[in-house]
N, C-alpha and C positions, 0 to 999 in steps of 0.2 A: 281781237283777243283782249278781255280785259285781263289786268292785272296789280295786284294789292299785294302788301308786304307785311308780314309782320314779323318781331323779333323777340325774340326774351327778352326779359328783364337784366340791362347792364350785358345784354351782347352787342358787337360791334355790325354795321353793314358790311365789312370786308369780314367776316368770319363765315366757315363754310356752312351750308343752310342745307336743308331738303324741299326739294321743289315736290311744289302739289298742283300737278294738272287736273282740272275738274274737265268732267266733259255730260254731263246729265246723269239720265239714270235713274232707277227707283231709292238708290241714296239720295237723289237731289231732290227729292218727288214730296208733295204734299198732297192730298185732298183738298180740291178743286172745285165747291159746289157746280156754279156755271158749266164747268166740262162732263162732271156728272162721275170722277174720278180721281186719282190720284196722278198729277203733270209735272213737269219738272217745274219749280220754282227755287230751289237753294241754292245760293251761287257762294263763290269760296267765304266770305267774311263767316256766313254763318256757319260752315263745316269751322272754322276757325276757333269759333267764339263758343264752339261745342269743346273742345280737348281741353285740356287738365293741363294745367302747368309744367315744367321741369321737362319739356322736350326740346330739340332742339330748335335751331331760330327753323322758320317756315318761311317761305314765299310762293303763293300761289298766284296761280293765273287761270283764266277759265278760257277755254279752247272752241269748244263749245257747249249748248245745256238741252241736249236732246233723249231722248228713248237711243237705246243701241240698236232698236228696230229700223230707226231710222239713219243709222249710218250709209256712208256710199263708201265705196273706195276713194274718195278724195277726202272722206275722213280721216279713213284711217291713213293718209300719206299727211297728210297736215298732224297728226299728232305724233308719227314715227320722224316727221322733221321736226319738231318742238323737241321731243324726247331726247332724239339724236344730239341737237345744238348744244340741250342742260348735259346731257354726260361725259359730255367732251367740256364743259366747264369747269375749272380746275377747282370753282368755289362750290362747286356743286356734289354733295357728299351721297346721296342716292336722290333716287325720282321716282314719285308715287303718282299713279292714275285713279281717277275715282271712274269708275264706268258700268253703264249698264251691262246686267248679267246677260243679254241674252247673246250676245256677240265675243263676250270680253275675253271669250278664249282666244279668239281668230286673233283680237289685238294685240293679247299677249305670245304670241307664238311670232304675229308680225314681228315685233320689238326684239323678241329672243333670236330671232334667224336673222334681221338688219342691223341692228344697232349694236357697234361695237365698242369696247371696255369692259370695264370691271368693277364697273359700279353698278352696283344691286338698280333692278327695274321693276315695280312692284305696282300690282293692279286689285285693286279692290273694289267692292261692291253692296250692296244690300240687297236683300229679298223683300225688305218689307219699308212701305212709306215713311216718313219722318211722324207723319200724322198718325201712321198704325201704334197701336198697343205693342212694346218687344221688340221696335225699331231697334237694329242690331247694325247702323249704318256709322254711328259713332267709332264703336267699338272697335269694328273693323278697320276705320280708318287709322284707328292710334295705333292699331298693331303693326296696317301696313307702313307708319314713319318710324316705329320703330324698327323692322326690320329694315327699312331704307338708309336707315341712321348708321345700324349695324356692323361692324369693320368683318365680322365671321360674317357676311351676306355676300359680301364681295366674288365678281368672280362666278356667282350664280345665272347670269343673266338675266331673264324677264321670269318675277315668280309673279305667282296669284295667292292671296290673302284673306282667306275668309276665316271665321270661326275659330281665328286661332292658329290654324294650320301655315304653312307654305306649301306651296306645290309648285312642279317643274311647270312652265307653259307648256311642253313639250309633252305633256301627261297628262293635263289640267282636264275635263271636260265638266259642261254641267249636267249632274244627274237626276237633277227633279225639277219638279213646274215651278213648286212653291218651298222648299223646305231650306229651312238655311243656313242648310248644310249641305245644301246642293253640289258643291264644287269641290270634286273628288277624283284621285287619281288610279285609273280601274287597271287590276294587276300589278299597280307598283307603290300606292301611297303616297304620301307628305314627304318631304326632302326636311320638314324641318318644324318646329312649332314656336308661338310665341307664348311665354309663364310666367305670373305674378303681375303685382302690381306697377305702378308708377311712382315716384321710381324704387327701383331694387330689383325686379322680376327680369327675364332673359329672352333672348332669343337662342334658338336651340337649333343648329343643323346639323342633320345625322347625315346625310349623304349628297353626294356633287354626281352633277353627270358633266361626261364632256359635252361641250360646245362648238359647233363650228361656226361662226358669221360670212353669209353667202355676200357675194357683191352687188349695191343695190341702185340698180336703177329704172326701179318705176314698178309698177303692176301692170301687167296684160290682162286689162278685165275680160276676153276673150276665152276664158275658162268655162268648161262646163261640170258639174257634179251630179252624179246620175247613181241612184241607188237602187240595186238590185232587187224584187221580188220572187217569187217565185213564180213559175208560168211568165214572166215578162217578155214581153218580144222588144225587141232592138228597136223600137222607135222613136226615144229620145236621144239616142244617140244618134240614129239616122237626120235627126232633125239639128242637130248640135252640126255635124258637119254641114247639112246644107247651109246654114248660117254662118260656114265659116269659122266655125270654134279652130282655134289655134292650140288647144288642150284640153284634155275630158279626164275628170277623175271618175273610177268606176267604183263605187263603195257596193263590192263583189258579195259574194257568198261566203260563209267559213273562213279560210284561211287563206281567199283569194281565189274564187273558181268563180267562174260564167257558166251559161247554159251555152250546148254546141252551137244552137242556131244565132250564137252573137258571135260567133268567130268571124266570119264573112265581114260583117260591120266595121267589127274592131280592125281586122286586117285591112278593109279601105282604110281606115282611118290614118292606120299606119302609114299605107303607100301614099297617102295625101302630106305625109308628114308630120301630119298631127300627133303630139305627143299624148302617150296615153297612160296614167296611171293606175295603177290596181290598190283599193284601200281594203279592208274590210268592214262590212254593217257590224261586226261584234265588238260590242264596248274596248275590250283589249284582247291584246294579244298579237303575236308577229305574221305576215302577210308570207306564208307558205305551205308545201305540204307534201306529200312523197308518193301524190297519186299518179297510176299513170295513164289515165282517161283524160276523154278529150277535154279541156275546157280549165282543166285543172291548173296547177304551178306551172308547171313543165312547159303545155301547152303556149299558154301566155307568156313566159320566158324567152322561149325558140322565137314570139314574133314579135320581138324587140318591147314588150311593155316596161315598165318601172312598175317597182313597188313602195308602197308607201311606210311598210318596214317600223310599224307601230304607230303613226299616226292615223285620226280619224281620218272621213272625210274630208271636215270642212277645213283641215290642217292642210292636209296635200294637198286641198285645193290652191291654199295660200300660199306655198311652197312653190306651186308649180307657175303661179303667176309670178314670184321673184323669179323665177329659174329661168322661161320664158322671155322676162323682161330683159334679165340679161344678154340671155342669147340675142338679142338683136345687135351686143357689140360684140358679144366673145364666139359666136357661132354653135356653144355646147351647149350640150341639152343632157344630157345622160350624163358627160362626166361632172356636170354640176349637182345632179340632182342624187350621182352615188356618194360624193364625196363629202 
């Protein structure tokens, strides 16, 4: 992990600072002839030597400088332990991540559900190269130290910062391939915006959600995510358990319903112990419903499933590998994952 400093003008190194974890990305990305595209090449000096004056002191460190395609799960536990270390630093005033869009929900949901205090955690990104015409990876960045900086930020947990916006982790998803304005919260909106210039302009929070931070120890990458189509039959779930999945998220139908002929499935599943979540494939909206056919809420309630209770997919999925992990010391599985 490298790491470089920098300070304002006539600030002291014991004054409190916003830390900037880089970790690649199509913010860090340049056009590449050789490669034949755009690769990460910008590491923090130069995110540095881009922002405008009159912020506060900065210290970065670069985590790592990859595509978010290429994350593992021991990324993201190497950047939820860096993250973790700065917030519980007493000099440490909030903490900003630079990261590729195509994962950076999962990370911030990770950081929002592990990492405890009340110091703002703020994750930002770019859709477009540094080398693109309308690079918008700047921009993004001084918004997200501003809101990091922030004292009304506090207390928010892990937001995401693009365009201007804030948004919850817990809400966040991205919405398009390419537009960037991608990152939007479906059914509930921004918690908050960033206005105006440098200096003089604000940061703006209109609304807080509660928080709870689960106990963390580890990921069970032993997870499976399995999304419903229509006419599907049970066989990646059947293939999930013979491999041993120790949890399977269903990103179900509507409001949370299966086809009858996955009940069978799901109920081995159950009896193997296997924990099983129900999400829904619909952008937003709550995981329930007041039918009383087979397959439906009800159905799946009676045999012991979880619901994912407004998270996506790939949220629950991340939920259920902390809930999981824990369970190997606390023995709960369900009263962790209602609470």
């Amino acid at each position: 992990m490298n790491q470089s400093l920098i300070s304002n003008p006539g600030s002291s190194t014991a004054s409190r600072y916003v830390a900037v974890l880089t970790t690649g990305g199509t913010i860090a990305m340049r056009h590449d002839a050789a490669s034949g595209g755009a690769i990460p090449t910008l590491g923090a000096r130069d995110f540095l030597a881009a922002l405008p004056s009159g912020l506060p002191e900065l210290r970065t460190e670069e985590v790592v400088n990859l595509p978010s395609s290429h994350f593992t799960l021991g990324t993201l536990r190497t950047i939820r332990e860096r993250v973790t270390a700065l917030a519980a630093d007493t000099r440490v005033a909030g903490v900003v991540v630079t990261h590729g869009t195509d994962t950076l929900e999962e990370t911030a949901y990770l950081l929002d559900l592990t990492v405890p205090g009340e110091k703002p955690i703020v994750l930002t990104g770019a859709m477009r190269a540094a080398s693109d015409v309308g690079y918008e990876g700047t921009a993004n960045l001084l918004a997200a130290v501003r809101v990091a900086a922030a004292p009304q930020a506090r207390g928010l947990g892990a937001v995401v910062v693009l365009n201007d916006e804030i948004h919850a982790a817990r809400h966040v998803t991205k919405m398009h391939t390419l537009s960037p304005a991608t990152f939007q919260s479906p059914g509930w909106g921004a918690v908050g915006r960033v206005e105006g210039p440098v200096p003089g302009g604000g940061v703006i929070v209109e609304r807080r959600l509660d928080r709870r931070v689960l106990p963390w120890h580890g990921l069970e990458p032993n997870v499976a995510l399995i999304k419903l189509v229509v006419g599907a039959e049970p066989a990646l779930l059947e293939d999930a358990l013979a491999r041993g999945a120790l949890g399977v998220v269903i990103g179900a139908l509507g409001g949370g319903r299966v086809p009858p002929w996955w009940l069978p499935a799901i109920e081995r599943a159950r009896a193997q112990g296997v924990a099983v979540v129900i999400a829904s494939r619909c952008p937003s909206g709550r995981v329930w419903d007041a039918y009383g056919y087979l397959g439906a809420y009800r159905t799946l309630a009676e045999m012991g499933c979880l619901f994912a209770e407004g998270l996506n997919g790939q949220k629950a999925r991340v939920k259920l590998m902390v809930v999981l992990a824990a369970a190997r010391v606390t023995g709960e599985v369900a009263e962790s994952w209602n609470e």
